[in-house]
C-alpha positions as CSV (number, residue, x, y, z in Angstrom):
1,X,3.2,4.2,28.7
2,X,4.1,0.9,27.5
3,X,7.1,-0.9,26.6
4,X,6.6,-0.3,22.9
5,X,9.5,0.6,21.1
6,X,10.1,4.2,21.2
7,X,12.3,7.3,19.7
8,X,16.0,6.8,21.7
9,X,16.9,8.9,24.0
10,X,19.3,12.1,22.5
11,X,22.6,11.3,23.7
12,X,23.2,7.2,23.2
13,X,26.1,5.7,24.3
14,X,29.0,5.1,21.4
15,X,28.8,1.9,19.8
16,X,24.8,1.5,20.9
17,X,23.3,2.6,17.5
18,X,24.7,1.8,14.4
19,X,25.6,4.3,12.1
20,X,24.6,2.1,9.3
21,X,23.4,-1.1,9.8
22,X,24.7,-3.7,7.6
23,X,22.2,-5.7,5.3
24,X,21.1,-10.1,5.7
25,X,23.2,-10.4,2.5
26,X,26.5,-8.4,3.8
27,X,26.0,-10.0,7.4
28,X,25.9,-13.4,5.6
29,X,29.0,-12.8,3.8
30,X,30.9,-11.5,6.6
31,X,29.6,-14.7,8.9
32,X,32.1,-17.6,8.6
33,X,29.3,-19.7,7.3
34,X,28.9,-17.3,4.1
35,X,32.3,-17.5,3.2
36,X,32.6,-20.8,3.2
37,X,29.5,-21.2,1.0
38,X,30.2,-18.2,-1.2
39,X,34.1,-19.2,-2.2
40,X,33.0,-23.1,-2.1
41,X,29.9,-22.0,-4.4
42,X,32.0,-19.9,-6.6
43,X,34.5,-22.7,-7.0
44,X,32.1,-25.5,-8.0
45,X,30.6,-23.1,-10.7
46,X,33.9,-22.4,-12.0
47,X,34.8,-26.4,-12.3
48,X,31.6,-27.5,-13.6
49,X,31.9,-24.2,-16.3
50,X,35.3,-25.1,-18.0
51,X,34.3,-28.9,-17.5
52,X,30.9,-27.8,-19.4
53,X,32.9,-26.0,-22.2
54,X,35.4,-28.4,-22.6
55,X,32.7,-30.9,-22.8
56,X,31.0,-29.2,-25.2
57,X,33.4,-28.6,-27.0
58,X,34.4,-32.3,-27.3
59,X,31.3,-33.6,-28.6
60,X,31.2,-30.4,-31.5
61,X,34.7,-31.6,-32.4
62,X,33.3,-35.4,-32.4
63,X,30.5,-34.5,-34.2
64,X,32.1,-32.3,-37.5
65,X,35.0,-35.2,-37.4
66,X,31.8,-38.0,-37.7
67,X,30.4,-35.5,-40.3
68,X,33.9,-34.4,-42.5
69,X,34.3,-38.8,-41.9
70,X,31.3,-39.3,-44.4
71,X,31.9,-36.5,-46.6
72,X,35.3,-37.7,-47.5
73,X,33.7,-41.6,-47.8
74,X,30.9,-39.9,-50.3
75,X,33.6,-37.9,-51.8
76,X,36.0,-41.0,-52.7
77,X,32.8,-42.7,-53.7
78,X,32.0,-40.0,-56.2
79,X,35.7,-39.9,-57.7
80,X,35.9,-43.7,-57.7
81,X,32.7,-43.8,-60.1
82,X,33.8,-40.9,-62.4
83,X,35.7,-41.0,-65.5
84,X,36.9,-39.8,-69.2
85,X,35.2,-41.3,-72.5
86,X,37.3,-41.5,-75.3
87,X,35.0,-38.5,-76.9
88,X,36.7,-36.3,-74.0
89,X,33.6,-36.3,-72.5
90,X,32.9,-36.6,-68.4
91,X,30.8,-39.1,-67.2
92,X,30.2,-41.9,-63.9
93,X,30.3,-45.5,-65.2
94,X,27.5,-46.0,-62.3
95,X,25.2,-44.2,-60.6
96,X,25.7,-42.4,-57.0
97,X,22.9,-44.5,-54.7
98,X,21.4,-42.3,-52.4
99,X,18.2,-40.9,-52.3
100,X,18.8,-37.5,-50.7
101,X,20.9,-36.7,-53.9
102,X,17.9,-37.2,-55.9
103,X,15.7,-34.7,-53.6
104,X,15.7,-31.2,-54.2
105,X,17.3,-29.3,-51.2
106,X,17.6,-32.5,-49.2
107,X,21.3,-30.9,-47.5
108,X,23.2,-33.5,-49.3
109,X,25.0,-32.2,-52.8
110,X,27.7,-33.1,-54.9
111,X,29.3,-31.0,-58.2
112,X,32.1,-31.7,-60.0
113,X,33.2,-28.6,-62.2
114,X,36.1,-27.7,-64.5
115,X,37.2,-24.3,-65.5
116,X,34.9,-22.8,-67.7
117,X,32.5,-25.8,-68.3
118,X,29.2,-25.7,-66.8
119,X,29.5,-28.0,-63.6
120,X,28.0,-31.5,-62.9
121,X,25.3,-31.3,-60.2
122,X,23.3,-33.6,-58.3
123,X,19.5,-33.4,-59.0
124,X,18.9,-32.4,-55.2
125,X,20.9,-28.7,-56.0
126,X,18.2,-28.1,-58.8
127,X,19.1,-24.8,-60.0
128,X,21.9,-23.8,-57.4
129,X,25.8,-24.3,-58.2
130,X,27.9,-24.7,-55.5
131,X,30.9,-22.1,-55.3
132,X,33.6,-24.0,-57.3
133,X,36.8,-21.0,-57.2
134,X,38.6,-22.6,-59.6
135,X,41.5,-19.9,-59.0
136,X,42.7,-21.8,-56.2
137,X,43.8,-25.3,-56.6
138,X,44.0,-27.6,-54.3
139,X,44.9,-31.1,-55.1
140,X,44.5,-31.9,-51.0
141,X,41.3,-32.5,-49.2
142,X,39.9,-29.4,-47.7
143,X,36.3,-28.6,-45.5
144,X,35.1,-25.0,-46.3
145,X,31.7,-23.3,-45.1
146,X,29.6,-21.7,-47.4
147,X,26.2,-20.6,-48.5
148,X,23.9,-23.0,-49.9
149,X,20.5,-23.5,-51.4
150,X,17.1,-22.1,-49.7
151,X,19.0,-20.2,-47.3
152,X,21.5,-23.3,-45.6
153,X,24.5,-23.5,-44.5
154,X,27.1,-25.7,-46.0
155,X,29.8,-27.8,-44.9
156,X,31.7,-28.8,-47.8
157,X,34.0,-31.4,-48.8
158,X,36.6,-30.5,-52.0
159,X,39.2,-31.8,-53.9
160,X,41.0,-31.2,-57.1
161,X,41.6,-34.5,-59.6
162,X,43.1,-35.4,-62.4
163,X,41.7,-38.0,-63.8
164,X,43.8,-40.9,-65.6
165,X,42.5,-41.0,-68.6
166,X,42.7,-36.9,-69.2
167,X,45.1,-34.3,-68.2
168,X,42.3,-32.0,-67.2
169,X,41.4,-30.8,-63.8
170,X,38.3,-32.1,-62.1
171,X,37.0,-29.9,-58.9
172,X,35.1,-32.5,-56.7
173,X,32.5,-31.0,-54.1
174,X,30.4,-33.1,-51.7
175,X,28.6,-30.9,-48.8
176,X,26.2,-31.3,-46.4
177,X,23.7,-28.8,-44.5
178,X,25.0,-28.3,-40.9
179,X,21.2,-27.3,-39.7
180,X,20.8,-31.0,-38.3
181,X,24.5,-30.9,-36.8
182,X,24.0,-27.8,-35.3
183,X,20.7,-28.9,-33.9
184,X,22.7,-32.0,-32.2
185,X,25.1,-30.0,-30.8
186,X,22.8,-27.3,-29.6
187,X,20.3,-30.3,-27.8
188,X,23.4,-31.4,-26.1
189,X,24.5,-28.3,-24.6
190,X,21.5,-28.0,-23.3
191,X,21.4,-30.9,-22.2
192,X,24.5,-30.9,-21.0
193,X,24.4,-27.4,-18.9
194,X,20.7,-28.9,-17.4
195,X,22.8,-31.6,-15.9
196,X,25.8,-29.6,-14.7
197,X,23.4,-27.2,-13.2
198,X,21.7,-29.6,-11.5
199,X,24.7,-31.0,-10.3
200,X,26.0,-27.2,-9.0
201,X,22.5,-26.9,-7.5
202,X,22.9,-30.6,-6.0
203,X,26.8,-29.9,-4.8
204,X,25.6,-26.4,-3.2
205,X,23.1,-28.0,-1.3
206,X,25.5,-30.4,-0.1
207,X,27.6,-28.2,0.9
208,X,25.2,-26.1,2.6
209,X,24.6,-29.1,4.9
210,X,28.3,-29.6,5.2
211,X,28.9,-26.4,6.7
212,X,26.3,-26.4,8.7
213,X,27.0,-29.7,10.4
214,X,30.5,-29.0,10.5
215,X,30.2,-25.3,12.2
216,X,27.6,-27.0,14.5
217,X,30.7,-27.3,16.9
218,X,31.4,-23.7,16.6
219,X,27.4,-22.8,17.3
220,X,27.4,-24.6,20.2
221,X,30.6,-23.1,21.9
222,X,28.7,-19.8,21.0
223,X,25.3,-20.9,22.9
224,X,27.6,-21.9,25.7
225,X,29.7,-18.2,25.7
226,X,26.9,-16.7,26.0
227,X,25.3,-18.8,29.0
228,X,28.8,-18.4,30.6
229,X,27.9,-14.6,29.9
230,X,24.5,-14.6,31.2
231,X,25.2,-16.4,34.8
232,X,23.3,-19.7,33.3
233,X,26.5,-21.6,33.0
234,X,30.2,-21.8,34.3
235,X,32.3,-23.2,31.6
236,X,31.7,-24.4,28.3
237,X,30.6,-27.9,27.1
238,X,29.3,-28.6,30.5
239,X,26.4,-29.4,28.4
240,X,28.1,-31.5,25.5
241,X,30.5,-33.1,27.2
242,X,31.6,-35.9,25.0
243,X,30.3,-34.6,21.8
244,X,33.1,-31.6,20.9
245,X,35.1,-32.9,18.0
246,X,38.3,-33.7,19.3
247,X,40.0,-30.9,17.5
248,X,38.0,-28.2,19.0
249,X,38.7,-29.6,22.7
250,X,41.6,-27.8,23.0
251,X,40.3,-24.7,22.0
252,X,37.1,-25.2,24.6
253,X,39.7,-26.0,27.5
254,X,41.5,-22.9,26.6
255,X,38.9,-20.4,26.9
256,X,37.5,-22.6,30.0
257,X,41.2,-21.9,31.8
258,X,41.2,-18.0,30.6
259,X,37.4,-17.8,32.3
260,X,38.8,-19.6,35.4
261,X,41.6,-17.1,35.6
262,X,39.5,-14.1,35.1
263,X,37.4,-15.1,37.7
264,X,40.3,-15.6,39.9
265,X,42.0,-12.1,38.9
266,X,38.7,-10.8,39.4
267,X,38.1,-11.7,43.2
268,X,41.9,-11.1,44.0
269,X,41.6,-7.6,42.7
270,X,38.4,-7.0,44.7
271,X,39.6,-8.7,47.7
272,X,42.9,-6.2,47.6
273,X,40.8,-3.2,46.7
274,X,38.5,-4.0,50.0
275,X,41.2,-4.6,52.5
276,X,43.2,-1.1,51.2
277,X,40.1,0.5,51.6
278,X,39.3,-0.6,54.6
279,X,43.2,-0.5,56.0
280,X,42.8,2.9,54.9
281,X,39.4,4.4,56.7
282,X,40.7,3.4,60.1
283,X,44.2,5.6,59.7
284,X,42.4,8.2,58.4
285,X,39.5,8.7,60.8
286,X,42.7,8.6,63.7
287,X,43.5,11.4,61.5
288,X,40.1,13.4,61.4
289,X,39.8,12.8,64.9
290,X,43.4,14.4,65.9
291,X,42.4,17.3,63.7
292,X,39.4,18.2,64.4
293,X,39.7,20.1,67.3
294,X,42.3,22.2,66.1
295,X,42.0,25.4,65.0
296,X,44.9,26.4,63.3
297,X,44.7,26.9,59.6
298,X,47.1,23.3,59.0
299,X,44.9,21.0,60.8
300,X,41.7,22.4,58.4
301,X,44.1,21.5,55.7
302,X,44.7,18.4,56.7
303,X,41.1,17.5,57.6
304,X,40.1,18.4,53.8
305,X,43.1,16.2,52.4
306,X,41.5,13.4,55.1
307,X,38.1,13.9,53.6
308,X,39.3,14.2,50.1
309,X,41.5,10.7,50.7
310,X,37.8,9.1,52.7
311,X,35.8,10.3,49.0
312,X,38.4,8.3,46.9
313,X,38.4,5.2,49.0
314,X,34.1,5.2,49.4
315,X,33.9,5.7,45.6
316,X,36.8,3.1,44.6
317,X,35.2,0.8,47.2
318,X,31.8,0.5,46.0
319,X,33.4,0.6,42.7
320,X,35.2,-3.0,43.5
321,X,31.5,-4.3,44.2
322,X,30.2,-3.4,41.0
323,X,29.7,-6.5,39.1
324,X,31.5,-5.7,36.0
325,X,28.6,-5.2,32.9
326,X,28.4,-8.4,32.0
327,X,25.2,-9.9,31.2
328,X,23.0,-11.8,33.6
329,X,19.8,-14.4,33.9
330,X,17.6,-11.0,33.7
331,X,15.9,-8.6,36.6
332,X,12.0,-7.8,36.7
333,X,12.3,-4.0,36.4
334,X,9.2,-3.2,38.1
335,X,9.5,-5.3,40.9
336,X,13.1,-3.7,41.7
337,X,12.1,-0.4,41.4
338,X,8.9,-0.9,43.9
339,X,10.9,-2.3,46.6
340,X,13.6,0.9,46.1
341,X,10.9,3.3,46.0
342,X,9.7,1.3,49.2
343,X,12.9,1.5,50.9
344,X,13.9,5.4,50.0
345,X,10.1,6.4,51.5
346,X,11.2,4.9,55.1
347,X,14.3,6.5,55.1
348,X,12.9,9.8,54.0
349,X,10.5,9.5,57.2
350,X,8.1,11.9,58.0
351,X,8.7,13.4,54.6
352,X,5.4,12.8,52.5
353,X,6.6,11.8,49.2
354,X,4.1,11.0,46.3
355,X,5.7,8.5,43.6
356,X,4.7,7.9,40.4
357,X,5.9,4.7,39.0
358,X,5.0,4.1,35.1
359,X,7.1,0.6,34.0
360,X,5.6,-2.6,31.9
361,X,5.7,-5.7,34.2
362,X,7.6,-7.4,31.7
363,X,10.8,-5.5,31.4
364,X,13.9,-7.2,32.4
365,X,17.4,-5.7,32.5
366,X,20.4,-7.5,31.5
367,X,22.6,-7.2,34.1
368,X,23.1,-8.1,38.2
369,X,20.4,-7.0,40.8
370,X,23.5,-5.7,43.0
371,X,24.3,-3.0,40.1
372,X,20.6,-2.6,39.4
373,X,20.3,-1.5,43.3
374,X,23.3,0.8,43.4
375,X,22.5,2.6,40.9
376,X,18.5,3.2,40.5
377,X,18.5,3.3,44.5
378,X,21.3,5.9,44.5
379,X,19.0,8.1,41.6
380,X,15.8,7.8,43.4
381,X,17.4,8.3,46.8
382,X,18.8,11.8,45.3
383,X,15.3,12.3,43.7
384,X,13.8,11.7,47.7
385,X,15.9,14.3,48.9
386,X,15.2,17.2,47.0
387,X,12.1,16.5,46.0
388,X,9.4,18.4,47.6
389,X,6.5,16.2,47.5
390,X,6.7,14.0,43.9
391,X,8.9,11.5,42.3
392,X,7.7,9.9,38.9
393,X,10.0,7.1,37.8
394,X,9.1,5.8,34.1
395,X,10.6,3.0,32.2
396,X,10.7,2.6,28.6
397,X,12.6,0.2,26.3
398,X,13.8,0.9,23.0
399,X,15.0,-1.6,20.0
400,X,14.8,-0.2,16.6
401,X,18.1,1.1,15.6
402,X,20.0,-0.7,18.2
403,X,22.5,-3.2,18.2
404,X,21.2,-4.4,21.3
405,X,17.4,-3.4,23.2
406,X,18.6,-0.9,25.8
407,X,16.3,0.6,28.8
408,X,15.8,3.8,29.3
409,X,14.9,4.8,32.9
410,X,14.2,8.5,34.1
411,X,13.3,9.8,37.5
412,X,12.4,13.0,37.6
413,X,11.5,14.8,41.1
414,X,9.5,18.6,41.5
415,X,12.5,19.9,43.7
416,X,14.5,23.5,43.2
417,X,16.6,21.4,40.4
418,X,20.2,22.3,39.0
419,X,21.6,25.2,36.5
420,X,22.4,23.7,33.7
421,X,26.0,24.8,33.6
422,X,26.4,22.8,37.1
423,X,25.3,19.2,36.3
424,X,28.1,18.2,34.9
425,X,30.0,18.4,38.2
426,X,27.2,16.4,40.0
427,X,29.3,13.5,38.4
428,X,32.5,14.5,39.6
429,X,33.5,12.7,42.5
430,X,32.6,14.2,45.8
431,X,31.0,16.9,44.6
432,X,27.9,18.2,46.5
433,X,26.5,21.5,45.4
434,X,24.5,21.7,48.7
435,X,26.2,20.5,51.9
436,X,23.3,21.1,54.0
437,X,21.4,17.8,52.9
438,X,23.4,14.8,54.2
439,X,25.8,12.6,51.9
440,X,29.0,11.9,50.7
441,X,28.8,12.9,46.7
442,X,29.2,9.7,45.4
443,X,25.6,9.0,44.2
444,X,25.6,10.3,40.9
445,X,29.7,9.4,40.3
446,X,28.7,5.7,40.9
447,X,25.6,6.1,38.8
448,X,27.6,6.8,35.8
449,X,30.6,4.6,36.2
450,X,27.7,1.4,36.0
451,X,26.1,2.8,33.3
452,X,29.5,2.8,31.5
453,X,30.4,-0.2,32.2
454,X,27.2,-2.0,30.8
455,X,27.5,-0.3,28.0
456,X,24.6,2.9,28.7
457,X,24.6,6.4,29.8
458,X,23.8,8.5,32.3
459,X,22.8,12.0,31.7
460,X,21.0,15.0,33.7
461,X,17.9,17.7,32.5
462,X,15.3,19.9,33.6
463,X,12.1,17.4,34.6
464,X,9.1,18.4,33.4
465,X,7.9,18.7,37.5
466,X,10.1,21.7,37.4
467,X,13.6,19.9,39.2
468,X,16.3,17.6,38.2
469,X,15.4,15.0,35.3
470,X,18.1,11.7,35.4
471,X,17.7,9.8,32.5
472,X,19.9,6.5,32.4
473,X,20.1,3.7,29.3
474,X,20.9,0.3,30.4
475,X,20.8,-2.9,28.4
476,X,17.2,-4.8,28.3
477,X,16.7,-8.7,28.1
């Protein structure tokens, strides 16, 4: 058996898998880093957007004014050179110099039309009239849009004129094709949103090296929690002193004070739980001695109150030792378990115990050596005693699945065992379903209060050597 990663163990501790385990993308945007980016991100695209549009905007605008500018010059022009011969008839007194009027669908015309006369057209309309809609006058200038030759689109220039030296009404039409225009204005949004995308692209990656410099603070008070954690360290920034941004000092000496006063509540409350218990045991064995030779039925009630009151002070005594399920600098599983299996085979004596011990070399637990001891020496001690001649004690560490890689230890001994519908009390405290083998009942109590309080289990079955099974999850390094 290795220390591959396995199936977990049935009944894991709450909070040790994760009913579903969130994604990189939703851990990102729940990080601090992610918001930042994300809302800073979403902002910048917003700004550079309606800057975009109104950019755009701008230049089209510009551009139809630049155009509607020289169809109104072309359009005087055109007026300025027309007039009335004294036959009635309509003519220009000079011709309109421009090439593109002379080319056929060049998208530059000019008509002038009266009601029910066939229109004046320049050469480059060739057989296309321009719409004139002589039902609605209009003696101001006016830019319409409308179809033109070979499938363009026109942007025309009109105005109704009277000429001086007639009363008749002259419709004027200059117009252009707005292919080219539109072409201009299409180049330069494209232009224009390649440049702002580069720029969003440009600001994002700034800003993804602005948050990460400016968190770097933040990482490093995280790196230093959890060496405070682990045993390696005893406040923060012993590391960085002189480099925590001034506004984050008080926040650092804070949580240094709060670790200082832990650790100070921490020893006071162990020191008063030791001194009660041992205040206590001496009163009460004064007790168990005064009673013990009596034989009336009293004294044996007061002798099982004395023994009931010694059980609660062992169990709340070794309790105050435990070191609390925090994490620590890591403990070679294999090694610990060797020297316990070494140390329950000369207690047992002349008892000939065969153990069976199946753990990778490279485990580690996350936790104190003192706990570590207490409990596996408490389980394999229990194993010893009932077993009749084997104890296997296997190791295996599991990951997948996990919010953090957890141990799973189980020793297993080929003694009488336990009905299932009694192990639950071997973890009540004091319990002993046989008082015949020696102890106080406390093993299995104090094997699953430190399991609890790093964060595991501990849990009893039928082994497969035909006794008791204890399985027990603890965190791994």
């Amino acid at each position: 058996m290795t220390n591959a990663d396995h199936k977990p163990m049935p009944n894991m501790p709450a909070g040790a898998i994760s009913d579903v385990k969130p994604g990189p993308v939703r851990r990102f945007l729940a990080s601090l880093t992610g918001r930042l980016l994300v809302s800073a991100f979403i902002w910048s695209s917003a700004a550079l957007a309606i800057g975009g549009v109104v950019l755009s905007f701008a230049f089209r605008s510009y551009v139809l004014t630049d155009v509607d500018k020289r169809l109104e010059l072309l359009l005087d022009t055109l007026v300025g050179i027309s007039e009335v011969s004294p036959t009635g008839e309509f003519q220009f007194n000079q011709s309109l110099a421009d090439q593109r009027f002379m080319t056929p669908y060049s998208g530059w015309y000019w008509q002038v039309s009266e009601e029910n006369m066939q229109p004046l057209r320049s050469r480059s309309l060739w057989d296309f009239a321009l719409d004139a809609n002589h039902e609605q006058r209009s003696f101001a200038l006016r830019y319409v849009v409308m179809a033109g030759p070979d499938g363009q689109t026109l942007r025309v220039a009109e105005h109704d004129i009277i000429l001086p030296e007639a009363d008749r009404v002259f419709h004027y039409q200059i117009a252009t094709d707005m292919a080219e225009v539109q072409t201009a204005i299409d180049r330069f949004n494209w232009l224009l949103f390649s440049a702002l995308a580069v720029i969003l692209l440009a600001v994002t990656l700034s800003l993804v090296v602005q948050v990460s410099y400016g968190l770097g603070p933040l990482r490093r008070i995280r790196r230093d929690l959890a060496d405070v954690r682990a045993g390696r360290s005893a406040k923060l920034g012993t590391a960085d002193e002189g480099k925590m941004p001034e506004d984050l000092k008080p926040l650092v000496d804070e949580i240094n004070g709060l670790i200082d006063q832990n650790d100070k509540l921490l020893q006071r409350a162990r020191t008063h739980v030791g001194n009660l218990a041992h205040a206590l045991k001496t009163p009460l064995s004064v007790i168990q001695n005064a009673v013990d030779d009596k034989g009336d039925e009293n004294a044996r009630m007061i002798a099982r109150q004395a023994k009931d009151i010694r059980v609660h002070v062992d169990h709340h005594l070794k309790r105050a030792r435990i070191a609390g399920g925090g994490s620590g600098p890591g403990l070679r599983v294999a090694e610990r378990i060797s020297k316990l299996v070494k140390a329950v085979t000369v207690i047992a004596g002349d008892k000939d115990i065969d153990t069976d011990i199946v753990c990778a070399p490279e485990l580690m637990f996350d936790g104190e050596k003192e706990d570590f001891d207490e409990l596996l020496g408490n389980v394999i001690d229990n194993a010893a005693k009932w077993a009749t001649s084997k104890v296997n004690v296997s190791v295996v560490r599991h990951g997948e699945g996990l919010r953090r890689p957890m141990l799973e230890i189980t020793v297993e001994d080929d003694g009488p065992g336990v009905p299932e519908e009694k192990r639950s009390e071997l973890f009540k405290r004091g319990n002993r379903l046989d008082e015949q083998v020696p102890g106080t009942g406390l093993g299995l109590a104090i094997v699953r209060d430190i399991a609890d309080m790093y964060g595991g289990n501990a849990e009893l079955a039928s082994a497969r050597l035909g006794g008791l099974s204890v399985r027990i999850l603890l965190p791994a390094k």
